[in-house]
C-alpha positions in Angstrom: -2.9 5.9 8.4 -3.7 4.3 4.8 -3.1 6.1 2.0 -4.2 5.3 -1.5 -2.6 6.6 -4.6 -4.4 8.9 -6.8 -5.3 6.7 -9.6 -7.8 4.3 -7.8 -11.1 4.5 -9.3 -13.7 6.1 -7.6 -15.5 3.1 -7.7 -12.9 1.3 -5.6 -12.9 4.4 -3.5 -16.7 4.2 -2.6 -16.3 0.1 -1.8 -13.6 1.3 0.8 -15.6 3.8 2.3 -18.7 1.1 2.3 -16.3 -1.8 4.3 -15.6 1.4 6.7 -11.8 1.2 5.7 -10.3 4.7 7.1 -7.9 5.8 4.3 -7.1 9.4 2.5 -6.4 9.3 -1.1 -3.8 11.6 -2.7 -5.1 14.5 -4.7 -8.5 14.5 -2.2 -7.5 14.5 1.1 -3.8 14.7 1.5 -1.3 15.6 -1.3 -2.1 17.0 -4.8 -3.6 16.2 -7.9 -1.0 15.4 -10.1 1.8 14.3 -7.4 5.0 12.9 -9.2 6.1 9.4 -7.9 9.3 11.0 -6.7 7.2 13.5 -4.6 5.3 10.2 -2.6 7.9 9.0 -0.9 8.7 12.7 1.0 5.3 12.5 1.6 5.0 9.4 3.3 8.2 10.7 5.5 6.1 13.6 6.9 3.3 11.1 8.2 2.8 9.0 11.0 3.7 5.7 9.7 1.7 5.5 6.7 0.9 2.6 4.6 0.9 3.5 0.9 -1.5 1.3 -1.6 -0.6 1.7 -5.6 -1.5 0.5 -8.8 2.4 1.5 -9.6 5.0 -1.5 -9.8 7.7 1.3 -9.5 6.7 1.2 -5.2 8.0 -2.9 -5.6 11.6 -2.3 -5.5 13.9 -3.2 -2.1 15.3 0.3 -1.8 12.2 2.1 -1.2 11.9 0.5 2.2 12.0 2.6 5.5 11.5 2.0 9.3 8.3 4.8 8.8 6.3 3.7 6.4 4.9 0.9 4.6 4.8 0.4 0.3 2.2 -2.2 -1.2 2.2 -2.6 -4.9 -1.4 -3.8 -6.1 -0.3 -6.3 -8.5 -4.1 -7.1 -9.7 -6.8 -5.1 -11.5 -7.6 -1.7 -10.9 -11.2 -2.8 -10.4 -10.4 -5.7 -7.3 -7.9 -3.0 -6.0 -10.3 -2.6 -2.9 -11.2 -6.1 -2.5 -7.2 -6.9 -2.2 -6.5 -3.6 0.3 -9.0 -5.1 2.6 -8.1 -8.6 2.2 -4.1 -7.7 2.6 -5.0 -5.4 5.3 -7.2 -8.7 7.4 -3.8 -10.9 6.3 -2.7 -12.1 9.9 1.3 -10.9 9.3 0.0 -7.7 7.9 -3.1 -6.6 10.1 -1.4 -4.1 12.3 0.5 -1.0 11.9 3.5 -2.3 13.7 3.8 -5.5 11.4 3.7 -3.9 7.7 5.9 -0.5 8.9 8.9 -1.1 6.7 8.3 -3.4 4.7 7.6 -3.3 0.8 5.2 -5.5 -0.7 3.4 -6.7 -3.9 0.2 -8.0 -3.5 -1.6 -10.4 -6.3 -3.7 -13.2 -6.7 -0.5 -15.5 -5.8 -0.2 -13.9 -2.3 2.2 -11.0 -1.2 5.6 -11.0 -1.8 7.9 -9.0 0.6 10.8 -7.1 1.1 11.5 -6.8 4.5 13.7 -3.9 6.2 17.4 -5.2 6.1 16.7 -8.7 4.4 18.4 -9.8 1.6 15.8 -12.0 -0.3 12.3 -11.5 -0.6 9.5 -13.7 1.9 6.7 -15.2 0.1 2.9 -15.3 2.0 0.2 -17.2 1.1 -3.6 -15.7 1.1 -4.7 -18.9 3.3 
């Protein structure tokens, strides 16, 4: 399940639906309007393996990772949000369920940068 933080612009909502990217945003089809950061995280715990997308570096840190769910941190503009949830989401380390679940990652122009569960150093990807 994808899940896209509540603060993606509509616009970047509508491109998703257009590429036929499944996804439910917070505050419209699961969650609340107004959902805390602190709140997320329980939320992701009460879904299947989720993978959370956010405009939020405060998802980027190495003790938000769990076995359950999945934390990328859209380190670009709000406005090529989409573009990079569909380009991370085709990335060939990243393009299943089984391969992003606990991992936390920061995606940008650079690549994705990645803290995996139980490493001690962050992994660097490339886009090629």
């Amino acid at each position: 399940m994808i899940i896209i933080d509540e603060n993606f612009p509509d616009s970047q909502r509508h491109l998703l639906q257009s590429w036929r990217v499944s996804f439910k945003q917070i505050a419209f089809e699961i969650g609340r309007e107004g959902l805390k950061d602190d709140e997320i995280i329980p939320l992701l715990h009460q879904l299947n393996k989720p993978t959370f997308f956010t405009l939020d570096d405060d998802f980027f840190k190495p003790k938000l990772r769990h076995a359950q769910y999945c934390l990328l941190y859209l380190d670009v503009a709000q406005y090529e949000s989409a573009a990079f949830i569909r380009r991370t989401l085709k990335h060939s380390d990243f393009n299943t369920k089984a391969k992003r679940m606990g991992n936390v990652i920061r995606v940008s122009h650079k690549g994705l940068t990645v803290w995996k569960l139980h490493a001690e150093e962050k992994v660097q990807f490339s886009w090629s």
